[in-house]
Phi, psi and omega in degrees: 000332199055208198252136171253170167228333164232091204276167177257145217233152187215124181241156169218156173248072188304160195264145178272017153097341179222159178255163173208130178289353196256061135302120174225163183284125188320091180296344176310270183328318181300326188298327174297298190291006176277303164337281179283342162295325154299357165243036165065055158202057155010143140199151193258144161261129174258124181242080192283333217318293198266359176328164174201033182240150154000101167305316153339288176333289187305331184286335169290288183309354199228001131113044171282035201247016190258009181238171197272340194194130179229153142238141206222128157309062198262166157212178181336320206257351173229035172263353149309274167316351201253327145295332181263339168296323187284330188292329172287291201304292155327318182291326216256316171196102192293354199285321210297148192253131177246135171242110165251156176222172165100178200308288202281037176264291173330277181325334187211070178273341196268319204301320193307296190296327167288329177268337182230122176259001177245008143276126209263314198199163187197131181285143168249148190071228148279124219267011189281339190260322155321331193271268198323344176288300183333266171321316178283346173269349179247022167241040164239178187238108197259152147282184207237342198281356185298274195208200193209131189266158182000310191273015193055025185255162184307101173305122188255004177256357189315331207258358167274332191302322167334320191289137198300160188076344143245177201242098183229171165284137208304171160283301169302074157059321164314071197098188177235158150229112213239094183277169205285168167304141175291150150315137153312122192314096168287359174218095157311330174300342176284355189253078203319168190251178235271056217260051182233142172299174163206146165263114203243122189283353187240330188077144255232110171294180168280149203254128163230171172243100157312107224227106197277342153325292196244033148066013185216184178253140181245164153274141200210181211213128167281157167186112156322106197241333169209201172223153185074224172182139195279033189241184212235358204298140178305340162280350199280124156295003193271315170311283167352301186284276195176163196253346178302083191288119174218178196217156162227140207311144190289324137331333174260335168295348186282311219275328174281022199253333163290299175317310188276330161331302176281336172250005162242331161095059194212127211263079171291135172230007190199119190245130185261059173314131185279328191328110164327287185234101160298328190259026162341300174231127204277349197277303164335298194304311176339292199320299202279338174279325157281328164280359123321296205276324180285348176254008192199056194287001172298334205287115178248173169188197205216148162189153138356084166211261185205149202270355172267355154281346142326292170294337213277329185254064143331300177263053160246320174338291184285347159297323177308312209280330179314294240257042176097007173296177198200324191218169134245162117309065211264146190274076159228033138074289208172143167256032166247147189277334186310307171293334176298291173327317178282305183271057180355057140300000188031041206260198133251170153292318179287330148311283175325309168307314188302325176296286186327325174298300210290339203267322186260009138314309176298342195076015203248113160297163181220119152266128211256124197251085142224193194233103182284303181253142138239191172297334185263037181303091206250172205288299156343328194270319192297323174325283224284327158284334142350271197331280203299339168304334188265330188278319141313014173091345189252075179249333177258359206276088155286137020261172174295351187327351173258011158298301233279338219283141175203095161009115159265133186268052213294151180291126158101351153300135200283307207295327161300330189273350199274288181314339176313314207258293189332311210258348193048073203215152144257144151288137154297119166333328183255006218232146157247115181297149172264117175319010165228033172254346186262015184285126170319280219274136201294317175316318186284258168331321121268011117331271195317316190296315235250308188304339197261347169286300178334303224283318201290320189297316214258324216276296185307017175231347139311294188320324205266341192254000182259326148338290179239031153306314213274317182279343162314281163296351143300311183304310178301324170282009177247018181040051165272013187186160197270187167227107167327145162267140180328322166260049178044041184255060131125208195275163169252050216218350193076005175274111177353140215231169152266043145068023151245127211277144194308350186272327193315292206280303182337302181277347167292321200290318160337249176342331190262338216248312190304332170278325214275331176261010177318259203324290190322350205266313204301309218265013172303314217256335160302340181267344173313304188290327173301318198263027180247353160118021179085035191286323164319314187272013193253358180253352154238022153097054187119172175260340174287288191293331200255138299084246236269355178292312196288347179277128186296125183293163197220166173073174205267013161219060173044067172250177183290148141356266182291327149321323173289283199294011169278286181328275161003288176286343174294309194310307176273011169274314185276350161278003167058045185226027177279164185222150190280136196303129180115340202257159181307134168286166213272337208280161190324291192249141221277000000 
């Protein structure tokens, strides 16, 4: 490569293998490149995440062999692509230095570097002040005295192997050298913010908020206000990185919430705290919700957190909600205590309930974090998360995605290590096992196989017919349309209506309330059926055929699943409020 003075540098974010339209730009990578930009070292970003193309493909079309230094972001589910882009990408120009980051770069740095030879080196933790050290050595005059590369010519990174916080191959060949760790960044407020483009193979929706409160789409904005988290849960990718928990000052979350407001030229009204656990300190959290609300009071927002720090700041709670909250996201996993115990939440179960009360006294949405199945999952665990889904109130809680949910054994997780030990098994290092192959219990494993055949026939023709039920009735209630009057003269003011009569719309919202509880009804009578050994699904012959024995009639005169979601999609066609399949319901987060 020789002596550089500015190389040219590239991060990717390789795709995890699926697309999701609620896709946003990788904030990790933006802060590094954000970071080295502010020390005079340009670099362009790529965002394949959601890519569902060739990696290779992609690593040619978008020409990443033109650069000095590429790093790529992994975790478990993109970490496959992210070798075969380095792989390519070495054969084509062996000089270019590949940098890996990110959790499970961290988590398996020695296995990487021993097994892929077209990785050079790998930041461990956090990656701004490593990279820069990097980048700034190789537009220096490094030393040469180290060692010697293949070809008997001089190594010209030997003067890099040093740097705190990675991991690299010795230069003779002989081993790694896995230098001590870096200190964490103690003062985040030093770290510009995360203000860098990517060239996106699918490209970036409008990030929005519904704000049912003030009745309108909000524009919204993601924002990182600190990093890490003190708690141990077992399961956590966070635990890879560290455990170092730090914040930032509520005046610099103001001031970025101002900035990007002025450089994309978009009135953000609504802030998506990103923060692994926002409510660390309830005192912080305050700080920062008011220095939002002086600076804005349209401004609402959301954030993440764990359900015994809920009770513990209770009475905070309701300052927060004046100066905008509007939702949390709370982490509650499972109401069974055995799994709880297995994901060290150190919760109780009867916490979560207590959380969930207090949260919906108040009037505070809860966007819901659980884990339905793990591997040791018994029919009983399962009992017990049903029951608190109903008795708690989330029987109407869109999207369903949390029927569906199954403990990922992520690398570097105490929890991979627990089955690891359990199953008497090694995990491949490169491997993420799929979580719905590992249930111990034969029973068990079918309850998931037969629930994830429902998700796949059934679920997108909920979605798409709860859509637009939803958007029906959200219209009327926002009195963009009339209603017919019963003897069919009009509006109900007499004026032309949407030509649906008030017994009409009575029975969509009937019908619309009934898809919303459809998966809950199925997976009621399926564990019902589990737990008597299946006769229902053994009498016509299999889990693909007895399907349709488990489904609950529905609406308000008990039809069938599809007949609702025929009716359902009629209704709102003849109310002139159908959508096109696949587009967003009307309800808050987007």
């Amino acid at each position: 490569m020789g002596t550089l003075t500015r190389p040219a540098i590239a991060f990717v974010n390789p795709s995890v293998g699926f697309s999701d339209r609620r896709k946003s730009k990788p904030i990790g990578l933006a802060y590094i490149m954000a970071y080295l930009e502010k020390s005079g070292f340009p670099s362009s970003g790529f965002d394949f995440g959601d890519s569902e193309d060739d990696a290779v493909e992609l690593a040619a079309h978008y020409g990443l062999d033109r650069f000095d230094v590429v790093g790529f972001s992994v975790y478990n589910e993109s970490f496959r692509a992210a070798i075969a882009m380095a792989e390519w990408i070495k054969n084509r120009r062996p000089e270019c230095l590949i940098v890996l980051g990110g959790p499970h770069a961290t988590a398996v740095h020695e296995h990487i570097l021993r097994r892929y030879s077209c990785v050079d080196v790998v930041v461990r933790r956090e990656g701004e002040e490593a990279m820069l050290d990097l980048v700034r050595g190789l537009g220096a005059d490094v030393s040469v005295d180290v060692g010697a590369d293949v070809d008997g010519g001089v190594d010209d990174r030997a003067g890099l192997t040093g740097i705190k916080g990675t991991t690299w191959r010795a230069p003779d060949g002989a081993g790694l050298l896995v230098n001590e760790d870096r200190d964490f960044v103690p003062d985040l407020d030093q770290i510009p913010f995360p203000d860098a483009e990517f060239t996106s193979h699918s490209g970036y929706p409008d990030l929005t908020y519904y704000d049912e409160v003030q009745g309108r789409l909000k524009a919204a904005l993601t924002i990182c206000s600190s990093r890490s988290c003190p708690y141990n849960c077992s399961f956590c990718g966070v635990l890879t990185i560290g455990r170092k928990y730090r914040s930032r000052e509520a005046e610099r979350v103001v001031a970025e919430l101002l900035h990007f407001r002025a450089r994309h030229g978009v009135n953000y009204e609504h802030v998506y705290f990103s923060d692994a656990n926002f409510f660390v300190s309830p005192t912080r959290a305050l700080e920062v919700a008011e220095a939002l609300y002086e600076a804005d009071p349209q401004v609402t927002f959301s954030f993440g957190t764990r359900v015994n720090q809920i009770l513990k700041a209770a009475e905070v709670l309701p300052r927060l909600k004046e100066c905008g909250l509007r939702f949390i996201e709370l982490g509650i996993e499972s109401a069974s205590e055995p799994v709880l115990e297995r994901l060290a939440k150190h919760v109780k179960p009867e916490v979560n309930v207590a959380a969930v009360r207090l949260l919906k006294r108040l009037g505070i949405e809860i966007s819901l974090d659980f884990i339905m199945l793990d591997p040791a999952t018994t029919l009983p665990d399962v009992r017990a998360n049903l029951e608190f889904l109903r008795e708690a109130g989330f029987y109407d809680y869109v999207p369903h995605d949390h029927l569906y949910t199954a403990l990922v054994l992520y690398e570097g997780t105490p929890i991979r290590d627990f089955y690891a030990r359990r199953f008497g098994v090694v995990f491949d290092p490169d491997d993420l096992p799929s979580p719905f192959t590992l249930f111990e219990l034969p029973e068990v494993q079918r309850f998931s196989d037969t629930l994830r055949a429902f998700r796949k026939r059934w679920q997108d023709r909920i979605d798409d017919a709860l859509a637009q039920g939803e958007l029906a009735l959200a219209s009327m209630a926002d009195g963009s349309d009339g209603l017919d009057g019963s003897d069919g003269s009009g509006g109900l003011d007499g004026s032309e209506g949407s030509g649906l009569s008030r017994e009409s719309h009575a029975r969509l919202q009937l019908d619309v309330v009934s898809l919303r509880h459809a998966p809950n009804l199925f997976m009621e009578r399926l564990l019902e059926d589990a737990e008597a050994g299946f006769p229902r699904l053994d009498q016509v012959g299999g889990a693909g055929g007895g399907l349709d024995a488990l489904l609950p009639r529905l609406g308000h005169d008990h039809v069938h699943l599809h007949d609702l979601i025929e009716r359902t999609e009629a209704v709102a066609r003849e109310a002139g409020f159908a959508q096109a399949p696949g587009a967003a319901a009307p309800h808050g987060r987007d």
